[in-house]
N, C-alpha and C positions, 0 to 999 in steps of 0.2 A: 504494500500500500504506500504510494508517493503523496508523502505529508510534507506540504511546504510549507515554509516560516510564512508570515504575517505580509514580511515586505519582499518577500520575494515577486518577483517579474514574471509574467506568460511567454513562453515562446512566438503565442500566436498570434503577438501584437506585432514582433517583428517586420510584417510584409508591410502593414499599415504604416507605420512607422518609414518604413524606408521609401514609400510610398507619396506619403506625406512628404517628404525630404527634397526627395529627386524633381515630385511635379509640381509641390507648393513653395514650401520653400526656399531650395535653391533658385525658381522662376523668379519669385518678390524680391531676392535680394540682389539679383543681377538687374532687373527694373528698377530697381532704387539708385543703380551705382548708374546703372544708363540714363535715368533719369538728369545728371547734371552735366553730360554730355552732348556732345554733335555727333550724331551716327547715321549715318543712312545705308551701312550696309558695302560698304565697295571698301574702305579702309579704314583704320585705325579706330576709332572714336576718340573724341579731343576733350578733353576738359572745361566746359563752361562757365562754371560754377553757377548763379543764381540766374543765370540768363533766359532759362526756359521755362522760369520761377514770373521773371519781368514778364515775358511772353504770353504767357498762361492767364495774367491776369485780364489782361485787353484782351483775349483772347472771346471775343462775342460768339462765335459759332461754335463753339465747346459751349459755353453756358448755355446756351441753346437749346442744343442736344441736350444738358442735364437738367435742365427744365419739359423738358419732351418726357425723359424716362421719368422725372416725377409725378408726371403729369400720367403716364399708364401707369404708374403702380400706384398711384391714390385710386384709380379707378379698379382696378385689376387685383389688389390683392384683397379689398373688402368682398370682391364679387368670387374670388375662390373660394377664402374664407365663407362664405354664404352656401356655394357650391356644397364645398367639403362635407362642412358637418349637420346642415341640411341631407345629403345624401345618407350621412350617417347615421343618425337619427332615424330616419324612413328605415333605413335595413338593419337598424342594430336586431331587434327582439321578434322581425318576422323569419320564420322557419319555410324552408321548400324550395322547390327548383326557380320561382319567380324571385326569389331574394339571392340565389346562386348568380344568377344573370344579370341581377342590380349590380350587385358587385362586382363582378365580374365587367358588366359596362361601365362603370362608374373609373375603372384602374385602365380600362383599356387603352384611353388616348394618352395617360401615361409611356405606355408602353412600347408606343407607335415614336422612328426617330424624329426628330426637331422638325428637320429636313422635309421628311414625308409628309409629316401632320402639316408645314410649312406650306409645300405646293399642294396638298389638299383642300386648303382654304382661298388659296390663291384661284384657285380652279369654282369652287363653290361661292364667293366675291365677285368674279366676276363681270361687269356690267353687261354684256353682252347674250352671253348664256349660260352665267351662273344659276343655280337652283335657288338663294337666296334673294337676291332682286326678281328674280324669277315671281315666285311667293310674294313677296312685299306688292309688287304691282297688280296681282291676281287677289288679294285682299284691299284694294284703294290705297295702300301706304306709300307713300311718297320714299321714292330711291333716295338712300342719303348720300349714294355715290363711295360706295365703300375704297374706290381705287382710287378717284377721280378728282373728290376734294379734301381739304385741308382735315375736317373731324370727320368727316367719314372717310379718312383712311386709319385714322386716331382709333375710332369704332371701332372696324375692321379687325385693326392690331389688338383692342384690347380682346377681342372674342378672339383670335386665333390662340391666344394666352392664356382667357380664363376653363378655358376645362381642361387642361393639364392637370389636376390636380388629385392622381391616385395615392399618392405618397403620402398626404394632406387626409386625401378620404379613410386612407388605412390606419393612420393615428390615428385619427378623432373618431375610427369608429373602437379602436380600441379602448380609447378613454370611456369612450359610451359606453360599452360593455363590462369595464370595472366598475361601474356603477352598482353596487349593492342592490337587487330588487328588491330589497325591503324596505329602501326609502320610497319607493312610489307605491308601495304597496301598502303601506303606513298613510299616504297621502288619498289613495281611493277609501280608506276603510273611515278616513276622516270626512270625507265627500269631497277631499279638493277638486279643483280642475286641471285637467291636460295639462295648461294654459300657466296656471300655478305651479304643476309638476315640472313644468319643464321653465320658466324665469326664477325659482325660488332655491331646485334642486340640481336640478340635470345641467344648464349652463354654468352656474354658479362653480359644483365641481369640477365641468373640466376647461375654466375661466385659466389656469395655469397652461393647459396642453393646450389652448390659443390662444394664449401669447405667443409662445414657442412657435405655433405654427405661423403664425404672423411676421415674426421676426425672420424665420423662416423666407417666408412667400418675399417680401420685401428683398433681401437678397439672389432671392432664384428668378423675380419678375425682371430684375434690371440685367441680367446677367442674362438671360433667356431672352429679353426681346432683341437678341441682334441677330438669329435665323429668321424669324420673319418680316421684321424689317429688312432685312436684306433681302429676301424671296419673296415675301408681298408684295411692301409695298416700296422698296426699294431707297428708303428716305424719303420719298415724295407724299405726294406732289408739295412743291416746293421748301423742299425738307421738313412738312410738318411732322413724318417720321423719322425725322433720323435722329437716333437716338445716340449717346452718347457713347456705349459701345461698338456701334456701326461708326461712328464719327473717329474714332481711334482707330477702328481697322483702316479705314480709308488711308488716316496721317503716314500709318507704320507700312501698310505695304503697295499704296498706290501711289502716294508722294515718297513715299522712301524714309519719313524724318521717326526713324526708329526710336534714337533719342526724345524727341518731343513727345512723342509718343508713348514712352514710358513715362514722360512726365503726369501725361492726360490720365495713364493708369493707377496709377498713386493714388491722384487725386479722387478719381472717382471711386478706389477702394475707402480714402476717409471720408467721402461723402453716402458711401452705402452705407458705411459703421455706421455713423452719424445716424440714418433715417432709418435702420435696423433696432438701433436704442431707443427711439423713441415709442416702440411698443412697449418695453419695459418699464419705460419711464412714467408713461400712462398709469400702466398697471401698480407701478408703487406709487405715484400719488391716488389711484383710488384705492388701494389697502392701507393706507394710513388714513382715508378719509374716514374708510368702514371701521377701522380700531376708534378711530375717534368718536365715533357714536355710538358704541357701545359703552 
């Protein structure tokens, strides 16, 4: 029988760990050092120092762009978060082949790559003979122009986005299913309502595994919309898509400015942190609101 001490280590952290090293790591810290350099890739990289610090700031069509991706993830991650554990809830506690297949659909566009799910909307968007505008005109609904104009490509982007979300649906249906049934069972035999069972109990407990998943979504929305803005809608029309991880790919491998370019990534790494904390930050000023009332 292999009894290990306390603080001993797993072997089969190893791969993660080197893992972590070789593709995060080591990547952010060569971004950091390129970051204060002239590099485009043909020779040496030269040393700048704050020059691309100076740059960055006037820099109008970066802020742009990172006003574009805050602009879908304000939209985009309440609406998966809705998705998620709305879907969750519907399938937690029903048994049978039609709850096999909830779920089962529910992960599925998950599962499908960037790319494909990418030119699959692209194709179903389209003004022409998309099945989407298709629909909308065949009901009286006025086309929003999902390719064609400024928010309706904005639309477009944020649907192609919001049902990714099986990873999202598989926690919170897990958290829903840690739920004790004897706290709603306590709540029928009292006569509550649904209504009550689920704003007083069922959200309240897994109020923790969505924040998580928020802070979550928030980083995988901004980091994710540069396959379909790049295969949708291309930045357009007139860059109201182009987001700021499309706007860097641009700098580093269409203009060549590698260096600049690792500036742009930096930056918008400490501006994800940034907007990733602030689900946190929510969530402890309203639990110190609720300690304070009681």
């Amino acid at each position: 029988m292999d009894v290990r001490r306390p603080g001993a280590r797993s072997p089969l952290a190893v791969p993660y760990l080197l893992g972590s090293l070789l593709l995060v790591l080591a990547p952010l810290v060569l971004a950091g050092a390129l970051a204060f350099t002239d590099y485009y890739g043909f020779r040496a990289p030269e040393f700048s120092g704050v020059r691309n610090l100076v740059r960055l700031a006037g820099d109008r069509p970066f802020w742009d762009a990172v006003g574009v991706s805050a602009l879908v993830a304000l939209v985009v991650v309440p609406l998966r978060l809705l998705l998620a554990v709305g879907a969750a809830l519907l399938l937690a506690r029903r048994r049978g082949s039609l709850t096999t297949v909830g779920r089962a659909a529910a992960y599925l566009p998950s599962a499908i790559p960037d790319a494909a799910w990418a030119l699959l909307w692209l194709w179903i968007l389209n003004p022409l003979y998309g099945p989407l505008p298709a629909l909308l005109g065949a009901l009286g609904v006025p086309d929003p122009g999902f390719l064609t104009t400024s928010w309706g490509a904005r639309l477009g982007l944020a649907l192609v986005m919001a049902f990714q979300v099986g990873e999202a649906f598989t926690v919170a249906l897990a958290a829903r299913l840690a739920i004790p049934p004897q706290l709603h069972e306590a709540i029928e035999v009292e006569g509550g309502s649904a209504w009550f069972a689920l704003t007083r109990v069922t959200l309240p407990v897994m109020a923790p595994i969505l924040v998580v998943l928020a802070v979550r979504d928030v980083v995988v929305v901004v980091q994710n919309a540069f396959v379909p803005a790049l295969l949708v809608t291309g930045g357009g029309p007139a860059n109201a898509t182009l987001t700021a991880p499309l706007l860097i790919y641009r700098r580093a491998f269409e203009y060549g400015e590698l260096g600049y370019a690792s500036t742009l990534s930096l930056t918008l790494l400490v501006l994800t942190g940034l907007a990733a904390a602030l689900p946190l930050w929510i969530a402890a000023r309203l639990a110190t609101r609720q300690r304070g009332r009681r």
